[in-house]
C-alpha positions as CSV (number, residue, x, y, z in Angstrom):
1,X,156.4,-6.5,75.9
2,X,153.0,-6.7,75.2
3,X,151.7,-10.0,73.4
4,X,149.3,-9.6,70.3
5,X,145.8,-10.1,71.7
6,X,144.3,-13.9,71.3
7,X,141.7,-13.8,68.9
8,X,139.5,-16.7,68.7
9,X,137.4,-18.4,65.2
10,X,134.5,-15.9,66.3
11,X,136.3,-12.6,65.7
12,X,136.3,-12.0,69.8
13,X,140.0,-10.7,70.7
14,X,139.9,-11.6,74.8
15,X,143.3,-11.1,75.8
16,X,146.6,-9.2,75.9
17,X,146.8,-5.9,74.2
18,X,143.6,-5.0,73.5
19,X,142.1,-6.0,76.3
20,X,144.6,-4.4,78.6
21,X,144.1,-1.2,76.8
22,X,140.5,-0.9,77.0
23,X,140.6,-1.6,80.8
24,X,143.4,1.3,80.8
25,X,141.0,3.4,78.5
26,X,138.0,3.2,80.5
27,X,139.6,3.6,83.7
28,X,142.0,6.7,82.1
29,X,139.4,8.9,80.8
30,X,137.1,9.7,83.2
31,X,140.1,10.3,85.5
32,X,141.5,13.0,82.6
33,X,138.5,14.1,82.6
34,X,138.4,15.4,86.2
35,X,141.6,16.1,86.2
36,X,140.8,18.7,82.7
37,X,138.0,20.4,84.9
38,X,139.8,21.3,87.6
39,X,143.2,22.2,85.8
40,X,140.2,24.9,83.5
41,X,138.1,25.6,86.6
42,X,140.1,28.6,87.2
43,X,139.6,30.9,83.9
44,X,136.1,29.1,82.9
45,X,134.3,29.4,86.5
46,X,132.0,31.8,85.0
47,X,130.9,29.6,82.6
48,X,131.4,26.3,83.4
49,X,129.0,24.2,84.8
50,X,130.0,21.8,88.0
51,X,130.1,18.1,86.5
52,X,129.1,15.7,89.1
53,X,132.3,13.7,90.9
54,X,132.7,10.0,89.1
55,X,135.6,8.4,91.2
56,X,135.9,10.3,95.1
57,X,139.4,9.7,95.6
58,X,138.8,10.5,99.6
59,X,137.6,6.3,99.5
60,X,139.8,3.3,99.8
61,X,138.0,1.0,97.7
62,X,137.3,2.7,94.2
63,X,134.9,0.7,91.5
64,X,135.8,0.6,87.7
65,X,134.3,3.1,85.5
66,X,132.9,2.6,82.0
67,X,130.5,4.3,80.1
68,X,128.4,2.3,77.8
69,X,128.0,-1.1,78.7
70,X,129.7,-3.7,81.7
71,X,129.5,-7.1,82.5
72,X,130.9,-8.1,86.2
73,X,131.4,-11.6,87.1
74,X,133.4,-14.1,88.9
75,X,136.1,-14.8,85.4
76,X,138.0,-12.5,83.0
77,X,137.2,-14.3,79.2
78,X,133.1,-14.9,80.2
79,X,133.2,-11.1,81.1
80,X,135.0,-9.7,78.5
81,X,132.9,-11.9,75.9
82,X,129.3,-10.1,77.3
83,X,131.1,-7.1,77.3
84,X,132.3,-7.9,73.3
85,X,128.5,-8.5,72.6
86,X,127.4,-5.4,73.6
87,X,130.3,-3.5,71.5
88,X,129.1,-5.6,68.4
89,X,125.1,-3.8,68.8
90,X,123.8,-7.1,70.8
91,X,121.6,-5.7,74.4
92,X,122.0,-6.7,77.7
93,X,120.5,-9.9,77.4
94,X,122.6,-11.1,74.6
95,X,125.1,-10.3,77.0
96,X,123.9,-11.8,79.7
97,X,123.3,-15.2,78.1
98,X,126.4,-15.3,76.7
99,X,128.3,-14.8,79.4
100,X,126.7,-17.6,81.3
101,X,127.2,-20.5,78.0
102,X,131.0,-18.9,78.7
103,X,131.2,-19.5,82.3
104,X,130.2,-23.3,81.9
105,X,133.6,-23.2,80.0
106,X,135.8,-21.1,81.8
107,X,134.5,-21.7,85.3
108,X,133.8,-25.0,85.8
109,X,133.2,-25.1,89.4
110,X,129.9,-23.6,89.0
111,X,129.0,-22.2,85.8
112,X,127.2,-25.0,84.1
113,X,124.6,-26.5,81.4
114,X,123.6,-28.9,83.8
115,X,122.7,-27.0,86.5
116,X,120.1,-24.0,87.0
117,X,119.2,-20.7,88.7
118,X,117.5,-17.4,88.5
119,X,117.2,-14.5,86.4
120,X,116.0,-11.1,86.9
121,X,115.9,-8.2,83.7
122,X,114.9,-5.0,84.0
123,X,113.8,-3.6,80.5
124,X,114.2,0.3,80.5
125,X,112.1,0.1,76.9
126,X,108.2,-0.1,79.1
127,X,109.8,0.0,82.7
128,X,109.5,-3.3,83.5
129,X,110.9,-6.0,85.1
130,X,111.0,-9.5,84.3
131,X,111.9,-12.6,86.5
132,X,113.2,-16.0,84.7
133,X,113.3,-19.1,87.3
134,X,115.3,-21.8,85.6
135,X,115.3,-23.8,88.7
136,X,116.0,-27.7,88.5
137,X,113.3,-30.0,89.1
138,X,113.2,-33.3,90.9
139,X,112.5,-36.1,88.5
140,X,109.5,-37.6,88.9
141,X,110.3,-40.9,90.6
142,X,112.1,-38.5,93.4
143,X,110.1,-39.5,96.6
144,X,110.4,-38.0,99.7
145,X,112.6,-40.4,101.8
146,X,114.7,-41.5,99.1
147,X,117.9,-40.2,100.8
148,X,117.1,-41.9,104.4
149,X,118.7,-45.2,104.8
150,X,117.5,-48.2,106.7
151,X,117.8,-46.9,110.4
152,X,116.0,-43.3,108.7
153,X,119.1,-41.4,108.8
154,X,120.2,-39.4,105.8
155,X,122.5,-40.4,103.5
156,X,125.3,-37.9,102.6
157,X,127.2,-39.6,99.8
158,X,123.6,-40.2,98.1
159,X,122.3,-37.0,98.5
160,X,125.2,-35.3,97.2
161,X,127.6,-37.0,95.4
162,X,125.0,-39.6,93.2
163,X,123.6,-40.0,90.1
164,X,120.5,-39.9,92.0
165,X,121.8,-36.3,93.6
166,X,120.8,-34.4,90.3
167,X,117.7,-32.8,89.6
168,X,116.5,-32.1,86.2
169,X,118.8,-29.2,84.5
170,X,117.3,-25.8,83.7
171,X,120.6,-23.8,82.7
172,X,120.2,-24.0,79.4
173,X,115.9,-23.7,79.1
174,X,116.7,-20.5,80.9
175,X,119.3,-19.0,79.0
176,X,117.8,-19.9,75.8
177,X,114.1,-18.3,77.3
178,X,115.6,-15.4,77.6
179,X,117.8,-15.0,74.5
180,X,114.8,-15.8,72.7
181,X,112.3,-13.9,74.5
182,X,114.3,-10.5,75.3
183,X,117.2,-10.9,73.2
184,X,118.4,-9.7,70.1
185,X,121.2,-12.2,68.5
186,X,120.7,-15.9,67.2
187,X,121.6,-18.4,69.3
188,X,124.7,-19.4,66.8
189,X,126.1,-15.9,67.2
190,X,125.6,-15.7,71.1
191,X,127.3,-19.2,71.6
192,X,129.7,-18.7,68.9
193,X,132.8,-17.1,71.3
194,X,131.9,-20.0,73.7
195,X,132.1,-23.0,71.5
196,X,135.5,-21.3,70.3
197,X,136.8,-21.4,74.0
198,X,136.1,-24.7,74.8
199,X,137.6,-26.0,71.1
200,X,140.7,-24.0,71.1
201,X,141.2,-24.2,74.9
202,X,141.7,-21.3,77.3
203,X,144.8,-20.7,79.3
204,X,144.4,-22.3,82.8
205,X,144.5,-19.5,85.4
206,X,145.7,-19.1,88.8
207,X,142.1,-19.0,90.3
208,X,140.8,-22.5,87.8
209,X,144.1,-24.4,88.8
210,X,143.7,-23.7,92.5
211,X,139.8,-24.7,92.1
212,X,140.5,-28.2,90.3
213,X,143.3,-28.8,92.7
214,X,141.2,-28.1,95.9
215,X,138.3,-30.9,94.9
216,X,140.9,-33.0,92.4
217,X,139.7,-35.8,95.1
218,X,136.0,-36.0,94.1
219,X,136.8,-35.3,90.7
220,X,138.8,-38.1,89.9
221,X,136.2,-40.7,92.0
222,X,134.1,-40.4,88.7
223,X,136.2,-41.8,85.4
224,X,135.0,-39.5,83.2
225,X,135.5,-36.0,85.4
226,X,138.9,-37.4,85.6
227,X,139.1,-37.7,81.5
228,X,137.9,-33.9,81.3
229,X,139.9,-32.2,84.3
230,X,143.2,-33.6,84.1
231,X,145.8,-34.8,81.8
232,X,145.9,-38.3,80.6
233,X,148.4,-39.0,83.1
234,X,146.0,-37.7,85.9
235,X,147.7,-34.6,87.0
236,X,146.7,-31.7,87.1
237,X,147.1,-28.6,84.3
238,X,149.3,-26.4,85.1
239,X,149.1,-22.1,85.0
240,X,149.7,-21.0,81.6
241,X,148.7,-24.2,80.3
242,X,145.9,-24.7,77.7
243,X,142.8,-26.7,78.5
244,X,140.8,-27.8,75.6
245,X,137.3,-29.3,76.4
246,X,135.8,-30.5,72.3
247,X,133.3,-32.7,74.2
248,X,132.1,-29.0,75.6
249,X,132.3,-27.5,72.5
250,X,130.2,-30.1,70.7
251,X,127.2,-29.9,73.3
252,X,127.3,-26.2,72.8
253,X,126.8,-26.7,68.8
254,X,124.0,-28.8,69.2
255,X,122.3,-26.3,71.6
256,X,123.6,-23.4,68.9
257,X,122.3,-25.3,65.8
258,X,118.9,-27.1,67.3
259,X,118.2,-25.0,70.3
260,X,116.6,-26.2,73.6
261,X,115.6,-29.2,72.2
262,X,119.3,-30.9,71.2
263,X,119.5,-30.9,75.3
264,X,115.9,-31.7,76.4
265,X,114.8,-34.1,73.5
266,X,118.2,-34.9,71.4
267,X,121.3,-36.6,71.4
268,X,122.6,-35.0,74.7
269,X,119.0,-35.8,76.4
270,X,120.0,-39.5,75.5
271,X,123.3,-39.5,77.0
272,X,122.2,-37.7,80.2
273,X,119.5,-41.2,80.5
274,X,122.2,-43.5,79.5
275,X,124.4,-41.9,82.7
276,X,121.4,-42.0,84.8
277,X,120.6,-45.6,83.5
278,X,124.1,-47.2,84.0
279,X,124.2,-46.1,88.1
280,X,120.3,-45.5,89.3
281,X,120.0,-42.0,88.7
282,X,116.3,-41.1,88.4
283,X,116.1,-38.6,85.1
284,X,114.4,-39.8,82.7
285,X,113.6,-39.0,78.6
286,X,110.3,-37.5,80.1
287,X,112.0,-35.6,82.5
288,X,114.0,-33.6,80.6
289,X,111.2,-33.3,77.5
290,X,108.8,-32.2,80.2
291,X,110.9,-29.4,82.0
292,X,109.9,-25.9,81.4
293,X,111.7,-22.4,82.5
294,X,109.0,-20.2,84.0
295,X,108.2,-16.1,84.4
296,X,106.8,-14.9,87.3
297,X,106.5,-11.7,88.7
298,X,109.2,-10.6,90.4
299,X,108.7,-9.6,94.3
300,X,109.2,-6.0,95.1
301,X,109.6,-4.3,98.7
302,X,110.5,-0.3,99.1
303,X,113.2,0.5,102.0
304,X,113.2,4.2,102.3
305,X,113.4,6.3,98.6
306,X,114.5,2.7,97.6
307,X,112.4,0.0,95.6
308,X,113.6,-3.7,95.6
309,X,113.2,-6.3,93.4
310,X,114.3,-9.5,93.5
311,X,113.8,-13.3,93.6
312,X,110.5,-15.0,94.3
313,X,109.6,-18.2,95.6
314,X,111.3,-21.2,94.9
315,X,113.7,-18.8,96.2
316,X,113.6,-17.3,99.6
317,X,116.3,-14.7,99.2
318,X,113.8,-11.9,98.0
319,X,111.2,-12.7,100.8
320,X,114.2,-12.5,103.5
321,X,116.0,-9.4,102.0
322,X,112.4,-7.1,102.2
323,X,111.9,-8.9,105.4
324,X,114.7,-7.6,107.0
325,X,115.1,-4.5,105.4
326,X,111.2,-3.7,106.9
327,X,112.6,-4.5,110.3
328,X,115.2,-2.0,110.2
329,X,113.9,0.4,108.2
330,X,112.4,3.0,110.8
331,X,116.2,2.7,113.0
332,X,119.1,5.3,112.6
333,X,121.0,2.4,111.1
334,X,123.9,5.6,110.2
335,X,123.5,6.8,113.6
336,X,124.9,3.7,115.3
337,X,127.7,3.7,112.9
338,X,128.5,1.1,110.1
339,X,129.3,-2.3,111.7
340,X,129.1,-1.1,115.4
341,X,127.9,-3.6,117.8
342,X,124.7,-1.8,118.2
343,X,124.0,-2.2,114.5
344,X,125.4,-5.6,114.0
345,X,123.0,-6.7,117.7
346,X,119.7,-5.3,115.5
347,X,121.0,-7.1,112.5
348,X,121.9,-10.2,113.9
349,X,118.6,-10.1,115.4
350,X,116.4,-9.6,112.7
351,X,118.2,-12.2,110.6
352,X,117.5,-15.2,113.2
353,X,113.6,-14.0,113.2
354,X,113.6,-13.7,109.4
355,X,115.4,-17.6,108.8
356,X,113.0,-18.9,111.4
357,X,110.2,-18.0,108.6
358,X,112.3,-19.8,106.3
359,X,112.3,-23.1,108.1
360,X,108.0,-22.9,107.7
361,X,106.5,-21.1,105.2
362,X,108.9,-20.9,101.7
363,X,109.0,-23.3,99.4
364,X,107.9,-24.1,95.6
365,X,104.8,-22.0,95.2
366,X,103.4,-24.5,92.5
367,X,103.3,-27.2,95.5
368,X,102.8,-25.3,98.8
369,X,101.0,-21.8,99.3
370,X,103.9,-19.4,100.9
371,X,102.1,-16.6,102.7
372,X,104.6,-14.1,100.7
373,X,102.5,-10.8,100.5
374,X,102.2,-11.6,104.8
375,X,106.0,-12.4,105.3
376,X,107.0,-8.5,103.7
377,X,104.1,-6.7,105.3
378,X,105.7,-3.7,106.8
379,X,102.8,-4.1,109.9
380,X,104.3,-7.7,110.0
381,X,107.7,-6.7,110.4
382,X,106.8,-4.1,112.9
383,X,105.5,-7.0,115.0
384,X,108.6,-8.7,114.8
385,X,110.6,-5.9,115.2
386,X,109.0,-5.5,118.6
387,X,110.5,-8.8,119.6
388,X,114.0,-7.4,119.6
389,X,115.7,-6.8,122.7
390,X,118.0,-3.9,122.2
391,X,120.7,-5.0,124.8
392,X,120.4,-8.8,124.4
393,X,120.7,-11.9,122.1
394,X,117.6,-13.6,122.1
395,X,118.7,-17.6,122.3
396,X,118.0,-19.2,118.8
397,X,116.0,-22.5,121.0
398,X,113.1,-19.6,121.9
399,X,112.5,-18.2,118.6
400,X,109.9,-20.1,116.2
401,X,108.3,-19.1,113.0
402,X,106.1,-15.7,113.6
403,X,102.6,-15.8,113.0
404,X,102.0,-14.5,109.6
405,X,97.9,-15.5,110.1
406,X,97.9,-17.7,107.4
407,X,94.3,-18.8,106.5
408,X,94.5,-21.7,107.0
409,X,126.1,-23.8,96.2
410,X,128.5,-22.2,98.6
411,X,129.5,-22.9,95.3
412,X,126.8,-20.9,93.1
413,X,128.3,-18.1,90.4
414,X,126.6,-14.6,89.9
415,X,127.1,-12.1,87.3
416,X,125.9,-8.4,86.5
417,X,125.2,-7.0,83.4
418,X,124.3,-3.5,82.3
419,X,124.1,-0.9,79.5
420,X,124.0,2.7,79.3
421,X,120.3,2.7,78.4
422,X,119.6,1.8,81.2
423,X,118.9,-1.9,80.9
424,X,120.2,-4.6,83.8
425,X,120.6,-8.1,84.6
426,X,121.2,-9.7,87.8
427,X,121.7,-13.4,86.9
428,X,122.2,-16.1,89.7
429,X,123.4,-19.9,88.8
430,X,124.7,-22.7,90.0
431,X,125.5,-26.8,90.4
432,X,124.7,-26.5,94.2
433,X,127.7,-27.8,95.9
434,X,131.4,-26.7,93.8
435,X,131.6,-28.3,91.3
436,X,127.8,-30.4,91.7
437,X,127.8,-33.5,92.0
438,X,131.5,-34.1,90.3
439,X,130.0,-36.6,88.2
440,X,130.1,-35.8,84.0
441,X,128.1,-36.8,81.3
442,X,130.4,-39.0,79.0
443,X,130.6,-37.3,75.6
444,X,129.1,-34.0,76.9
445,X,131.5,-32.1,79.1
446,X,128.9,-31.0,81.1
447,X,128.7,-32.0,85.0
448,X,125.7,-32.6,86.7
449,X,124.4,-30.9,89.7
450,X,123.7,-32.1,93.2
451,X,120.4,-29.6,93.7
452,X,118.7,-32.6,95.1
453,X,120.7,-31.3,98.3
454,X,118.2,-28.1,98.3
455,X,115.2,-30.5,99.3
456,X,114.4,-31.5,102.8
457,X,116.0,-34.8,102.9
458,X,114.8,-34.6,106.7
459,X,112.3,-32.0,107.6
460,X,112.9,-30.5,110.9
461,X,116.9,-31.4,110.3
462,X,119.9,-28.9,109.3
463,X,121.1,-30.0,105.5
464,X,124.3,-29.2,103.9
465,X,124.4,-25.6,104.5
466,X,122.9,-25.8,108.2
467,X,119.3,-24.8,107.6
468,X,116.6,-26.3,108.8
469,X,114.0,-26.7,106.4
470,X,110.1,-27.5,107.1
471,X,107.5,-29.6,105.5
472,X,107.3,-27.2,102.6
473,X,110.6,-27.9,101.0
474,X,110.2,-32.0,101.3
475,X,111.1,-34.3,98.1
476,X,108.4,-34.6,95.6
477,X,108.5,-35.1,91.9
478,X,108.3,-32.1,89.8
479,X,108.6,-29.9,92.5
480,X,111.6,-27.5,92.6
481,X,113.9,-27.3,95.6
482,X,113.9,-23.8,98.0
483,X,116.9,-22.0,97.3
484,X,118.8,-18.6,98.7
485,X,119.8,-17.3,95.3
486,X,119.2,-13.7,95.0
487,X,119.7,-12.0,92.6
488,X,119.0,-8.2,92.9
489,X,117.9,-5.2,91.5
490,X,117.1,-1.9,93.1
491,X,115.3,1.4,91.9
492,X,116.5,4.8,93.8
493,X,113.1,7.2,92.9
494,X,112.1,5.2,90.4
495,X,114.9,4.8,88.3
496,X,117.6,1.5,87.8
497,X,120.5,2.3,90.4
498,X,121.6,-1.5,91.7
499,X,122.3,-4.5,90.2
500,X,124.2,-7.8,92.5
501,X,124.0,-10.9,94.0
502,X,126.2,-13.7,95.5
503,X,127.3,-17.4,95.7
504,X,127.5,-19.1,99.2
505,X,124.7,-21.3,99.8
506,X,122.8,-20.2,102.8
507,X,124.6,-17.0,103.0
508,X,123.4,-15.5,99.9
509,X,120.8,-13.6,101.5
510,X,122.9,-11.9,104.2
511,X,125.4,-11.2,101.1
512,X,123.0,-9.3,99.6
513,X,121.1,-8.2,101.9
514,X,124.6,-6.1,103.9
515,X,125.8,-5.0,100.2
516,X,122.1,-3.2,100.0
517,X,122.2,-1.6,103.1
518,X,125.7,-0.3,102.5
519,X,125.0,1.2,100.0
520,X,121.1,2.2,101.0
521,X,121.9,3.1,104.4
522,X,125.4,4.0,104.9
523,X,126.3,5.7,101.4
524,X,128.8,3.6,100.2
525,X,129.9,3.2,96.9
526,X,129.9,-0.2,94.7
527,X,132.8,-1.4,95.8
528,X,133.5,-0.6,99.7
529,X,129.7,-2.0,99.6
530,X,130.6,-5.2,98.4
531,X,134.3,-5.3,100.2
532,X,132.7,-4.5,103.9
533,X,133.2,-6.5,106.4
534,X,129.8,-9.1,106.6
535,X,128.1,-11.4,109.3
536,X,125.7,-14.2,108.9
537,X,123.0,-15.5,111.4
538,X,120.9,-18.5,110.3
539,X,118.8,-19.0,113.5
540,X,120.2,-22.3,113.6
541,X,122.7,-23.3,114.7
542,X,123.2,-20.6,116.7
543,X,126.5,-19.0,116.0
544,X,126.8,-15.2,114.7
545,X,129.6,-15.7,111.7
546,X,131.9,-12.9,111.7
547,X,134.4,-12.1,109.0
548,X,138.2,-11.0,109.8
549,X,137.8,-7.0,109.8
550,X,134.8,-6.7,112.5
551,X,136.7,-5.4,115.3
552,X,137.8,-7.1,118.3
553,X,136.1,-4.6,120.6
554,X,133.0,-5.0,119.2
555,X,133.0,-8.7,119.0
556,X,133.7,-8.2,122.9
557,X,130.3,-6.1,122.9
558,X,128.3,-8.7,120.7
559,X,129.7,-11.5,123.5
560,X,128.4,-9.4,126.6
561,X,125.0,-9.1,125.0
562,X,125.1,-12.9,124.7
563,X,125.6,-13.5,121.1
564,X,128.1,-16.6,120.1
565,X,130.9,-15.2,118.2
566,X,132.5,-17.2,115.7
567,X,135.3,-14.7,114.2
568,X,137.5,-15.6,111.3
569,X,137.1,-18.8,109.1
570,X,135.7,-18.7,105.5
571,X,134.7,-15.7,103.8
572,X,131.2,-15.0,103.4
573,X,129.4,-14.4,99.8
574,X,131.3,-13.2,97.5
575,X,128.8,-9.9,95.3
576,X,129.1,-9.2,91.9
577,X,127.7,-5.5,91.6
578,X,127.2,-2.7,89.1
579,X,125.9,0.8,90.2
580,X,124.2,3.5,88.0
581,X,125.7,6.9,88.6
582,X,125.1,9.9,86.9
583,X,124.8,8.1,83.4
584,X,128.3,6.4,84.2
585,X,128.7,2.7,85.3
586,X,130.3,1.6,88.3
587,X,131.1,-1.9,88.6
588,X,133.1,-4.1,91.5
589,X,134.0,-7.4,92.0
590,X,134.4,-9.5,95.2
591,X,138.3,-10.2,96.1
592,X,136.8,-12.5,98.9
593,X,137.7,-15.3,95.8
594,X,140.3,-14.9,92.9
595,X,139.4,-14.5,89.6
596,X,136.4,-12.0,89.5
597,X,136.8,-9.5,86.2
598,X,134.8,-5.8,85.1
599,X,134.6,-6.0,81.6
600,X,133.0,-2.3,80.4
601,X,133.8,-0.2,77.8
């Protein structure tokens, strides 16, 4: 028996019946549909006209189908919320933003108001496209060995797990930029269904309980993450059980009732200080009245028939993606056969040369010039492409950063967003490592992040993630830290096809960049593209990643060329994706983590 849906103070019905119905409805009609054609095919073929195929039953992996609006993310209620916005005449940004106030609710482990990220809209209203970086900053009394101890070697715990680990917040400068800039809805109506969650509690699911559980450890180091996370007894909640967060709920009021300013200037400004005050954490009052979400123009890059946009400096994904698709762009990527050894070799390849750039030229473009319109030349990447040996790994130790002729959070969260007008967002955030820095705010809720991690602690040194990082990305206040977020949008002959991104640290750019070319190069739809079997290549150290599903005999193959096969182990990336086919929406989330939700109707 079905249970009456759960309707929260804002009107927003999120579970049981109605829910489960229109999931059933958006997935049953297009079906009936098809299945109406071809059952009238017969009598009408004179007069009917062929409608084009929505779900290909001759492929495994099949994406959900809506026609209006959809929201995919990495948690049912935040989904189904963006999705409700939509339905109640709010646009894709409305959407968008409140979807990500919901996540710092229901998905603790990386959704966030005290963390930051990167946000890309395309507008069909003008054709344009319009990039919101959101990034934290480093406070200004962040200097650039502050993480090196005595003996100049870097200090984890500090640098990770610290009051002096977090980096001035942009989540909610972002958010509210955008809501304000390209939405439609108030702020009290957009945060309304979030503020409702966090007061009357949400039902702890399989995928939250398993995530508190798995870093209950860190959590409960910091008194008042223990308070927030687990019962008064210190254990853990339970599935089924409800989880009620009012410290939550009153932060998100404040934000809803005094905008950007109750968290930059207010009372939870003051309580961020008093945190930082009572265990030498470096944010001040300044700081946060000083920080500032900024636009810049997105970068672009063209594989094929295909146009890509993405992230810009402070983030490197974009740069890498373009890079690498230029490098491959004139093979018969289809000819060698989806994840063949010949294809993954060329791949693997072009990766190492692409992170080598990393290690040199990207960082925060208000502090270091990053030769970007070099790095995605197409004559550029035909140089490099030249340095590929077809049969043979090329050892990591003899590659260095190409001459460009200058002149001189595994634990992250992505979401999609899109609406039958044509309008996307691709919306990448995160506390850096799961979870930040585990420490909370007392009275807020909110946990901060531990993007001081992102910085160079050590240029010339591997950091959390394994990448080595160069002068560019070294500590320095008011800088922002070099990131891999990526989130992506791409154009097929001009018109909005592609909408994903990724979590995983430094494995958000090969995320994305294999989801694009399965579904560029190789056909796929949404969902094999983003359920394919991935690798990841970093340059350094040098170890090819390979997920469980790239077969045995080629490994072998990738092995006799000389390539370091590391098989198995933890997944990599884990895409968020919406596709735009003929005026239908086709939307897929990762199962490489539990939890992940299309909302559409």
């Amino acid at each position: 028996m079905l249970r009456p849906a759960k309707q929260l103070k804002s009107g927003f019905n999120l579970t049981g019946t109605n829910a489960t119905m229109n999931r059933l409805q958006r997935l049953f009609f297009p079906i009936l549909a098809l299945l109406v054609f071809t059952a009238t095919s017969g009598w009408a073929q004179e007069t009917a006209v062929e409608e084009p195929l929505i779900i290909d039953f001759n492929e495994r992996f099949l994406p959900v189908v809506a026609r209006h609006g959809m929201v995919v993310g990495p948690e049912q209620l935040a989904g189904e919320i963006g999705s409700q916005i939509m339905q109640r005449g709010g646009n894709v940004v409305d959407a968008a933003v409140a979807t990500g106030f919901a996540l710092a609710v229901t998905y603790p482990r990386a959704g966030n108001l005290g963390g930051g990220g990167f946000m890309l809209i395309h507008l069909a209203e003008g054709n344009r496209q319009v990039f919101i970086d959101y990034r934290e900053v480093a406070p200004a009394a962040a200097s650039r060995d502050m993480f090196l101890d005595e003996e100049g070697k870097e200090d984890l715990m500090r640098e990770y797990f610290s009051l002096q680990a977090s980096g001035v917040p942009g989540t909610v400068a972002g958010l509210l930029h955008a809501l304000e800039t390209y939405g439609t809805m108030s702020r009290e109506q957009v945060l309304a269904p979030a503020i409702a969650l966090a007061e009357e509690g949400i039902p702890v699911s399989f995928a939250l309980n398993y995530e508190l559980a798995t870093q209950g450890k860190r959590l409960r180091q910091d008194p008042e993450s223990l308070r927030l996370f687990f019962k008064a007894d210190g254990s853990p909640y339970e599935i089924g059980e409800t989880w009620r967060q009012p410290d939550l709920a009153w932060s998100l009021r404040q934000i809803a009732k005094h905008g950007a300013d109750a968290f930059y200037r207010g009372e939870i400004a003051r309580r961020i200080v008093a945190t930082m005050e009572s265990g030498n954490g470096l944010i001040t009052l300044q700081d946060l009245a000083n920080y500032r979400a900024i636009e810049r123009p997105p970068l672009r890059g063209r594989f094929r028939e295909f146009e890509i946009v993405s992230a810009p400096p402070p983030s490197s994904g974009g740069v890498h993606i373009v890079q690498i698709l230029n490098m491959l762009e004139s093979d018969d990527l289809a000819g060698m056969g989806h994840n063949s050894a010949a294809y993954l070799h060329l791949l693997t390849e072009a990766m190492k040369l692409a992170y080598a750039d990393r290690s040199q030229y990207l960082g925060d473009p208000d502090f270091t010039e990053v030769p970007v319109a070099k790095l995605i030349d197409k004559a550029y990447a035909a140089r490099q492409r030249k340095l590929i040996d077809p049969a043979r790994a090329t050892p990591s130790a003899t590659i260095r950063p190409g001459q460009v002729m200058l002149p001189e959070s595994k634990d992250t969260t992505h979401y999609s967003v899109a609406d039958d007008k044509g309008n996307m967002v691709s919306n990448t955030y995160t506390l850096n490592a799961s979870f930040g820095s585990a420490i909370a705010v007392p009275g807020t809720g909110m946990l901060l992040n531990n993007e001081m991690g992102d910085f160079a602690a050590r240029p010339g040194k591997p950091n959390l993630f394994g990448l080595v990082q160069g002068e560019t990305n070294s500590i320095e206040g008011g800088k922002r830290p070099l990131s891999s977020m990526s989130p992506t949008i791409v154009f097929r002959d001009g018109v909005p096809w592609l909408a994903t991104g990724s979590p995983g640290g430094s494995r958000i750019i090969t995320t994305v960049l294999q989801t694009l070319l399965n579904a560029m190069a190789f056909d796929m739809n949404v969902a094999t593209a983003g359920i394919s079997a991935r690798i990841h290549h970093q340059w350094l150290p040098d170890e090819l990643l390979a997920e469980s599903g790239i077969s045995p005999d080629t490994v072998r193959l990738l092995e006799q060329m000389g390539h370091k096969v590391l098989l198995g182990g933890r997944t990599i990336g884990r895409t968020e994706s919406i596709m735009l086919k003929d005026d239908w929406l086709l939307g897929a989330t990762d199962t490489r983590r539990p939890g992940g939700w299309v909302a559409g109707y």
